[in-house]
N, C-alpha and C positions, 0 to 999 in steps of 0.2 A: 720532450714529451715523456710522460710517466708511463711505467711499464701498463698500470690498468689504464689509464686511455689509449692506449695503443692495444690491448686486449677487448676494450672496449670499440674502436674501430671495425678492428678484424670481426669481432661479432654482427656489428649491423652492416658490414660487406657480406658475409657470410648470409644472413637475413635475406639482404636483396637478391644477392642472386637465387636462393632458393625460391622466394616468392617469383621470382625471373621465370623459373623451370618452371617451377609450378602453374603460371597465368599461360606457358607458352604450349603448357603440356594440355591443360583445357582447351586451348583452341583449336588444336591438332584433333583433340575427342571431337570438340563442336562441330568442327568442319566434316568431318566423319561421317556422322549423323545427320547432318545436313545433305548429305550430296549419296550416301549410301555408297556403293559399290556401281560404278559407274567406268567407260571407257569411250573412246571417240577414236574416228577411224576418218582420213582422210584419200578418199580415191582417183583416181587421177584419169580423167576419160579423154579420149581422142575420137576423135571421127574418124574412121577410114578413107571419106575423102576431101580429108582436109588437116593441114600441119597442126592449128589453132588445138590447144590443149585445157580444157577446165576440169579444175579442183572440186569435189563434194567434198564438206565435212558431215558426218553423220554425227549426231551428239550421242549416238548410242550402240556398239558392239558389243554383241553377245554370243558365246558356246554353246553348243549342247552337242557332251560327246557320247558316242555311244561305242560300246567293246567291238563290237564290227568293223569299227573304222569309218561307218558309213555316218560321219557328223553334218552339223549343220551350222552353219553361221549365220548370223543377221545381222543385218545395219540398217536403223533406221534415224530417218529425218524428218521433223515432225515441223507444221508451219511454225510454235514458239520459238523455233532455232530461228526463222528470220524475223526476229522484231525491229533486229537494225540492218541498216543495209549494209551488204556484203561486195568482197570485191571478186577475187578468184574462186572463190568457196561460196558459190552461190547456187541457187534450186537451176534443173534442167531450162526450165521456164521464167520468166520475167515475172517478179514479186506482184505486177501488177494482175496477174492472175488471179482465180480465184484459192484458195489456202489447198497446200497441196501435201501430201505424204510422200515421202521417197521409201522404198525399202528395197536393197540388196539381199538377196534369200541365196545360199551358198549351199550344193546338198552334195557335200563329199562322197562318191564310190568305195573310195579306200583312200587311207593317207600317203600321202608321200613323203618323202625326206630327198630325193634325188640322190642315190648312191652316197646317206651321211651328209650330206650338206643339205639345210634346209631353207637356204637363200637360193636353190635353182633347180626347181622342179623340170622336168624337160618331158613329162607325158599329161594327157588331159586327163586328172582324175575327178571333177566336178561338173554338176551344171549349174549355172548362174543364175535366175530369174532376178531382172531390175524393174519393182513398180511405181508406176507415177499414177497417182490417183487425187482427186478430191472431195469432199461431201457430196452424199445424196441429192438429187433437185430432182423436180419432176418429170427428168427425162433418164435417172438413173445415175449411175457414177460415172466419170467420164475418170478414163485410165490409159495409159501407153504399159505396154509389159513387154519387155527387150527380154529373149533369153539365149543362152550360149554355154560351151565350156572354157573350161582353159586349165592351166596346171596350177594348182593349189597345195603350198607348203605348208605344214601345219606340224607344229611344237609344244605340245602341252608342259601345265605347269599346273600348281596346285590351284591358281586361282584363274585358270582359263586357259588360254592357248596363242603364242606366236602365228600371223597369219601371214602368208605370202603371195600376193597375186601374181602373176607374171602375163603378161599381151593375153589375157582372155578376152576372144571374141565374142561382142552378143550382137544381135539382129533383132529388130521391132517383130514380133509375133503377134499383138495383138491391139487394137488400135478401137474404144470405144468413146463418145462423146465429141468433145470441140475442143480436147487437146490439142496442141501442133505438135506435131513430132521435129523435133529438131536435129537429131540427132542419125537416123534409118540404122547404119552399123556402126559399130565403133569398137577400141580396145580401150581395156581399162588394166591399172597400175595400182598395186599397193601393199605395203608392210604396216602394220596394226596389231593390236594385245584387244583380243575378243575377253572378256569375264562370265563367266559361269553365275548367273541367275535367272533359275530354272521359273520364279513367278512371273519377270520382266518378257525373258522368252516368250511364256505361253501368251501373256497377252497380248505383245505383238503378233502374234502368228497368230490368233484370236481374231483380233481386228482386219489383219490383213484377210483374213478367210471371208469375213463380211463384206469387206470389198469389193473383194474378185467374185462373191457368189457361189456359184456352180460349175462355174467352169473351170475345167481341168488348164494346169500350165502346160504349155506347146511342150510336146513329146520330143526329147534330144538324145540320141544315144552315143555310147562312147566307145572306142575299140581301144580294147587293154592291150 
């Protein structure tokens, strides 16, 4: 092989993989822009009277911190997360419902780290509200609203914050419509990356406020 065909090789190697980088470096953009800035949080519930353990995935975790320390979290699960059927990671309720909203609302006191370790919170700095809701009909919204504390670990970073739940107890507060409550008390489990976007935020806590009305969430207080 003559030194310019062997010059000539090395050029169209050189070519492809460039053009390589380049088709793989557009898809990484495209994907980007397609999906936005997005996070999913899977939480782990137990019944209090009962061993039987189910998985929520939320398709959507979001921050909003504020200098006080006094933050908030949210996860929610909206019915397009069930369009296929699920197995452990499925709605509180049997798909055969009617379309339902979940949303975990997280409203920090102050943060914790647990004495520099941020995997083991050991006081209750949060209270929880977990709501099960579905559309209007004309008897109103029919909702189950579980609320509670527990210790909540919480790690910021430029693009949101490490979150840590550890056995936070919630209790049914409030019971409207032809829900079945399946659950009365229960503990929930979970480590998750919340992301900071402040329009996604407001809309959910937007929506969720049309929900629930006027009614104030059950009053829970905390001993520091």
């Amino acid at each position: 092989m003559t030194k310019r065909m062997q010059n000539d090789e090395c050029r169209m190697q050189n070519e492809e993989k460039t053009c390589a980088i380049a088709l793989h470096s557009a898809f990484i953009i495209l994907t980007f822009l397609l999906t936005g800035c997005s996070s999913t949080a899977t939480v782990t519930i137990r019944p209090v009277q009962s061993h039987d353990a189910l998985s929520i995935v939320f398709s959507q975790a979001l921050y909003h911190g504020e200098q006080s320390g006094q933050d908030q979290i949210v996860l929610e699960k909206s019915p397009i997360d069930e369009s296929a059927p699920e197995g452990p990671g499925g709605s509180l309720l049997p798909i055969k419902t009617p379309p339902l909203w979940e949303v975990l609302l997280i409203q920090l006191h102050w943060r914790s780290a647990s004495a520099g370790r941020a995997d083991s919170p050991v006081a209750d700095n949060a209270v929880l509200h977990w709501y099960v809701y579905g559309k209007p009909d004309g008897h109103g919204i029919a909702l189950l609203h579980y609320v509670g504390t527990g210790p909540i670990a919480v790690s910021t970073d430029g693009s949101g914050a490490d979150v840590y739940i550890h056995n936070a107890e919630l209790h049914l507060a409030d019971h409207r419509g032809n829900l079945r409550d399946p659950l009365v008390d229960f503990k929930i489990n979970s480590r998750f990356h919340a992301v900071t976007d402040p329009k996604q935020f407001n809309q959910i806590m937007d929506d969720l406020q049309k929900a629930i009305g006027d009614r104030e969430p059950a009053t829970t207080t905390l001993a520091r």
